[in-house]
N, C-alpha and C positions, 0 to 999 in steps of 0.2 A: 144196638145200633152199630152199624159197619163202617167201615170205613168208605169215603169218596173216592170214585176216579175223577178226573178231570172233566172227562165227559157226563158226569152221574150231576156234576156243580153246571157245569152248562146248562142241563135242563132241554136241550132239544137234537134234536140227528144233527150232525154235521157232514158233510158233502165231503170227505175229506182227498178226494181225488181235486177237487174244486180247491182246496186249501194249501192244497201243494203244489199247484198250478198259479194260482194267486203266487206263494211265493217264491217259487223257484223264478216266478215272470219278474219279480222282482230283483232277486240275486241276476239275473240276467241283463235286465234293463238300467236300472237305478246308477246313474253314475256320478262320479267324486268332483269334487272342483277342477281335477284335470281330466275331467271328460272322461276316465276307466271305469269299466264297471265293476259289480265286488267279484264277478267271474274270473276276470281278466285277473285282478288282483293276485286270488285265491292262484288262480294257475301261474301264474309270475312267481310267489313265493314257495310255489309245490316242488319244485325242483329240489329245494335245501332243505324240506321237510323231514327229518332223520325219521318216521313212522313210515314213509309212503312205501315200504317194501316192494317190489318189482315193477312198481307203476309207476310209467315214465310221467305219465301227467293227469290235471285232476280231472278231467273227461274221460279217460280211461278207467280212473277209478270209481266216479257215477254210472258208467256203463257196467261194472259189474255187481252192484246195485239195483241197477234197472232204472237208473232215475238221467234219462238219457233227455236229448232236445235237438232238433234241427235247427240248422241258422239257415236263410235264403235272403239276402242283401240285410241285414240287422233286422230281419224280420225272425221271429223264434219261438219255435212250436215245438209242445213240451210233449215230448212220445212215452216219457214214462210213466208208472201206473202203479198207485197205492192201492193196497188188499185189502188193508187190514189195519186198525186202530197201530200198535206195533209199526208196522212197517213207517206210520204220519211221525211217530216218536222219535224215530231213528233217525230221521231226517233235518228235525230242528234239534239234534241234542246239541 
């Protein structure tokens, strides 16, 4: 008997372009008691981040990723694109 993936104990496909759309819709939308989102946050604090090496901010650094998003009035459309089981991991680590 082998060992489980995550996926192996689910027991069914998971959509996971759909999974990271779910929640990146979330990281984008979901906001705090003073109305920021965890975006807004994460990009507020990226500045003094001593790991962010050449990246001025945290959109730049999801664009080299590929895990990119459009805003059009707080409307937000997620343009980037999970492959690969891997790539869904890397994203919620």
């Amino acid at each position: 008997m082998g060992r489980k993936t995550f996926f192996d104990v689910l027991e069914r496909e998971l959509d996971l372009q759909k999974e990271y759309v779910k929640i990146d819709s979330l990281i984008l939308t979901t906001t705090n008691w003073y109305g920021q989102t965890f975006n807004s946050c994460i990009e507020y604090y990226f500045k003094n981040w001593k790991d962010k090496k050449n990246y001025l901010t945290f959109y730049e650094l999801r664009e080299t990723f590929g895990y990119t998003y459009e805003c059009n009035r707080n409307c937000y459309k997620i343009t980037g694109h999970i492959n690969s089981n891997n790539d869904f991991l890397y994203i919620v680590k």
